[in-house]
C-alpha positions in Angstrom: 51.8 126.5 52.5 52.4 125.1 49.1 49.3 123.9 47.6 49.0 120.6 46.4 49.1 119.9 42.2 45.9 119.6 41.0 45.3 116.1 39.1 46.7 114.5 36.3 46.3 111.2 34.7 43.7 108.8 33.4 41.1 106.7 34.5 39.8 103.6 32.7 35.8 103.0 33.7 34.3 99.7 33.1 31.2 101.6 31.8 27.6 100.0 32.7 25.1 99.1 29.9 22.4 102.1 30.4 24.3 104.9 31.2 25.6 107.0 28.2 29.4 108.3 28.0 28.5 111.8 29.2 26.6 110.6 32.2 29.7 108.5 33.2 31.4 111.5 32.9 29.5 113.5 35.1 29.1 111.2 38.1 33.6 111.0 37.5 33.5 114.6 38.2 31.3 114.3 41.2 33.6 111.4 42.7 37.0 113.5 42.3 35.8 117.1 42.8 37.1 118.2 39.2 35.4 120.1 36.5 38.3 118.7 34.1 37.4 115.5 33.3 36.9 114.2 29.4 36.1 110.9 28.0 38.0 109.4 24.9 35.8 107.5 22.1 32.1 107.6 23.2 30.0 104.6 23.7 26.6 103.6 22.9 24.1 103.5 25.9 23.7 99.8 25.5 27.3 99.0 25.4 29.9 98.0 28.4 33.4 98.1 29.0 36.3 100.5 28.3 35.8 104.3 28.8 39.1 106.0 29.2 38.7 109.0 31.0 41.3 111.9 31.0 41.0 114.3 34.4 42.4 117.9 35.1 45.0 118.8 32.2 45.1 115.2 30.7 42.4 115.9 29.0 44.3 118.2 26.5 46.3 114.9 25.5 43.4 113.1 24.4 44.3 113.5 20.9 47.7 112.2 21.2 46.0 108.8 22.4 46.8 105.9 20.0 43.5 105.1 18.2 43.1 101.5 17.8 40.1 99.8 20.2 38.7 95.9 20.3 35.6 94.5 21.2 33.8 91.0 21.9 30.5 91.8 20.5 27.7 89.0 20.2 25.7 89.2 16.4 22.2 87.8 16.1 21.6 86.2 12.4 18.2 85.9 11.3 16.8 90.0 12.0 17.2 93.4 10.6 16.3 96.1 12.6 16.3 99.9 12.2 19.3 100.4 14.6 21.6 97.7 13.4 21.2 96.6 16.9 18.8 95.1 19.2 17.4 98.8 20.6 16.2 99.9 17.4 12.8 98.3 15.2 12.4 94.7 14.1 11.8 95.5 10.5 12.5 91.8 9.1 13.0 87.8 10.2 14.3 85.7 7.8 15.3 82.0 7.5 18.8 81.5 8.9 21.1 78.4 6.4 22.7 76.1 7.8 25.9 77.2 8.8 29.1 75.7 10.6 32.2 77.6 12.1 34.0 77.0 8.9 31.1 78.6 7.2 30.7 81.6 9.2 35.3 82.4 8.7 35.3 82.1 5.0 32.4 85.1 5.1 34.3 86.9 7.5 37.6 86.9 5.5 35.9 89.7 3.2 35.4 92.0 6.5 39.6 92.0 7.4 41.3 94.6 6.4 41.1 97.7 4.4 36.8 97.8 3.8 34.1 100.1 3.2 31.4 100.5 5.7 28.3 102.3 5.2 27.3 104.0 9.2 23.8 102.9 10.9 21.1 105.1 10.4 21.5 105.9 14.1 25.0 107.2 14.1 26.6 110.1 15.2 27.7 110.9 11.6 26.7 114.6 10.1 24.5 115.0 6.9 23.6 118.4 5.9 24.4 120.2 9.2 23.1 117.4 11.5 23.5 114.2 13.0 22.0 111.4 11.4 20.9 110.0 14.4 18.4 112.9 14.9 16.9 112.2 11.7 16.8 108.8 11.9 15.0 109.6 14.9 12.2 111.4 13.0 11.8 108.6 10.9 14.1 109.6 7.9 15.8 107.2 5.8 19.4 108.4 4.6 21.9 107.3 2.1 25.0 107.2 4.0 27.9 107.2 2.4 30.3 104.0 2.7 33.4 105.1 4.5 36.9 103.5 4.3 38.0 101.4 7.9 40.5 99.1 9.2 39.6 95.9 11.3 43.1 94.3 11.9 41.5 91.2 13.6 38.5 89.3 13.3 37.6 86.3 14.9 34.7 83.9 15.1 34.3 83.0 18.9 31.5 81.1 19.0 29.0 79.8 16.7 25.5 78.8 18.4 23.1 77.3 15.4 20.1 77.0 18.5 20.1 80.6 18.9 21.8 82.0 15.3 24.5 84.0 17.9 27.9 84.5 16.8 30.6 86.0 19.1 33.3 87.9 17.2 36.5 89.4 18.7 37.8 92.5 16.7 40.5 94.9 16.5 40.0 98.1 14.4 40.7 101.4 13.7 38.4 104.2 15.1 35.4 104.8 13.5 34.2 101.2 12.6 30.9 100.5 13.8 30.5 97.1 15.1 26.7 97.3 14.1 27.8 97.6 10.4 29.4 94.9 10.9 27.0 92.7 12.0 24.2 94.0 9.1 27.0 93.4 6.2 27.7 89.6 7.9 24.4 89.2 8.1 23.6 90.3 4.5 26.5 88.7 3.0 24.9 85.5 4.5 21.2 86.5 3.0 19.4 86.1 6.6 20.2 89.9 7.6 22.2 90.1 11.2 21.9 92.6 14.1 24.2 93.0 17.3 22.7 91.5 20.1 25.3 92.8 22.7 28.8 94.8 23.0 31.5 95.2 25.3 34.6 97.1 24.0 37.8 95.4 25.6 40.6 98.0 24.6 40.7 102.1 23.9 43.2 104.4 23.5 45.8 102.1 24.9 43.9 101.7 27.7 42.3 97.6 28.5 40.0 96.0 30.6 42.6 95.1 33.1 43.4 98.2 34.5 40.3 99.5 34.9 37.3 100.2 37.8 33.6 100.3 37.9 30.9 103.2 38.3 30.1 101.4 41.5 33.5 100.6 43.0 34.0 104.5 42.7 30.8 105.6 44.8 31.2 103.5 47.4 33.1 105.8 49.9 36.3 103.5 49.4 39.2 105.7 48.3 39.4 106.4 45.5 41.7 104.9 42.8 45.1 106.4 41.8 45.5 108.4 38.3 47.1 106.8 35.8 50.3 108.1 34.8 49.8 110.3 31.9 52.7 109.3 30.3 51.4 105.6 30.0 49.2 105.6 26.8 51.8 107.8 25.3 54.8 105.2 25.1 54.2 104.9 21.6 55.5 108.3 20.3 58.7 109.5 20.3 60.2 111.2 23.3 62.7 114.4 23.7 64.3 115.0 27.4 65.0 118.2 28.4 68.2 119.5 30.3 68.1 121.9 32.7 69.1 124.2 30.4 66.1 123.9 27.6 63.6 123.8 30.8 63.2 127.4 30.8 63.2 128.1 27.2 60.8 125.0 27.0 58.1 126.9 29.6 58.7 130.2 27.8 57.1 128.4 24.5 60.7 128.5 22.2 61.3 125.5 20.0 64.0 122.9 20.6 66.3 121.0 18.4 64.6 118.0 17.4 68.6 116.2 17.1 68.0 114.3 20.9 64.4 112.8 20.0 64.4 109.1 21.5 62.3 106.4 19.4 63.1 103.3 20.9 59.5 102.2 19.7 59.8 103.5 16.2 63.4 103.3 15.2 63.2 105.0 11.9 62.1 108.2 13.4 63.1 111.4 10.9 62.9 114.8 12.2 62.2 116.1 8.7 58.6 114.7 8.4 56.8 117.5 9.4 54.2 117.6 12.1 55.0 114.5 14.5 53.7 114.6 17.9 56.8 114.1 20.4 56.4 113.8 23.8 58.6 116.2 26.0 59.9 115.0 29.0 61.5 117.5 31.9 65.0 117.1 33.4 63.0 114.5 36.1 61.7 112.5 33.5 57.8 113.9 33.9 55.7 115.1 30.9 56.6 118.6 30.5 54.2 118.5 27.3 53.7 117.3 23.7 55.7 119.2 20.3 55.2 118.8 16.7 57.5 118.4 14.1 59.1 121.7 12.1 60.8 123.2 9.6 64.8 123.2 10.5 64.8 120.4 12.5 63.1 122.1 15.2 60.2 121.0 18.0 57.7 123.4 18.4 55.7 123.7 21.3 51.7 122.4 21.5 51.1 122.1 24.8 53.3 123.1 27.4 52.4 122.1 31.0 53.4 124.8 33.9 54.2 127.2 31.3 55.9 130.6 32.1 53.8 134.1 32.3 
């Protein structure tokens, strides 16, 4: 009796506010039976929405992910606290201008686009050997240094002058923090600003639409089809093996890059060095990723149902 393939794919959580990203993980692994499963860009505790989640060997093409996300986060003018958001110490209140939505864009034109952001105290960001978190945590005060990010869009939502909340869609690249963003608004202002609530909307390819909650998943209904692990790789480049290669491919020997399909990127060049390419078999399923070589060759990273 052939035994059935163990499984493959993704699975896009609409993560609860209280529950960190491992924790989600671990109850995933209860649900489905599987050690394998791996989450893809951790969330805060206090923050909801898309946790893409890779089980069995999906999880080895995590890094192959694209790594934009967005977020509709809410930003409370007025405080400063220790955290940069609403979990951490009131340290300040200040007087909050008058503002109106016109107001409140020209200040956010400044945050589009190529900036520097300086992390929260409480981050996951490593000075001298540890995270900064953990000192912040022991009451340290850290210079962190500004980092270079990328928020692609940034819109004003909502402006509320009763309560001094702002809602503010954004697109970025990873490793923005959305609480930066709100302290800088809020300084660049002179009233100080802290995030009052966040839901991330897209991950990793992966959006809100496609994906299933905590609760939905332990409540004895079936459970929810895999994603197909090719989906949140359609945006790089693509070789399809004959029948021919398939052999050679499972052995671990490079292929000529000469058959690579872009239809996404149509200037693709074979002689940059080191570009992931997605390897398809003869069937059209993943057969695994390659990189880039010298000589116009592929060479094998990961190779799924390799030989020996």
């Amino acid at each position: 009796m052939t035994a059935s393939p163990s499984p493959c794919g993704f699975l896009v959580l609409d993560k609860p506010a209280g529950l960190t990203s491992h924790a989600c993980v671990a109850r995933v692994r209860r649900c489905y039976g599987l050690k394998r499963v791996g989450h893809g860009g951790t969330l805060d505790p206090a923050v909801t929405g898309v946790l893409p989640l890779a089980l069995g060997a999906a999880t080895r093409l995590l890094p192959y992910l694209p790594s934009g996300k967005a977020y509709r986060g809410v930003i409370q003018l007025g405080w400063r606290t220790s955290s940069d958001d609403l979990s951490g110490e009131l340290l300040e209140r200040r007087p909050v201008p008058a503002l109106s939505h016109d107001d409140l864009d020209a200040c956010l034109e400044r945050f589009r686009g190529s900036i520097l952001q300086q992390p929260p105290q409480v981050s996951a960001v490593h000075v001298d050997g540890e995270r900064a978190y953990v000192r912040a945590r022991r009451g340290e005060t850290m210079e962190l240094a500004a980092r270079p990010v990328q928020i692609d869009a940034l819109e004003l939502l909502s402006w509320e002058p009763a309560s001094q909340q702002l809602e503010l869609a954004v697109r970025c690249s990873a490793g923005t923090y959305i609480r930066s963003l709100a302290r800088d608004l809020g300084n660049a202002l002179g009233c100080g600003g802290t995030l009052a609530s966040l839901r991330r909307t897209e991950a990793l390819g992966f959006s809100l639409s496609g994906s299933v909650s905590l609760e939905a998943l332990e409540s004895g209904a079936p459970l929810p089809a895999l994603d197909n692990p090719l989906q949140p790789l359609r945006h790089l480049p693509s070789r399809q093996l004959d029948a021919a290669d398939l052999a050679g491919w499972r052995c671990g020997r490079s292929l000529c890059a000469s058959a690579v399909s872009s239809p996404d990127r149509p200037g693709f060049d074979p002689s940059v060095l080191d570009q992931p390419v997605v390897i398809l078999d003869p069937q059209g399923h993943l057969a695994g990723m390659a990189r880039t070589a010298p000589g116009g060759r592929l060479q094998p990273r990961l190779v799924f149902d390799a030989a020996g």
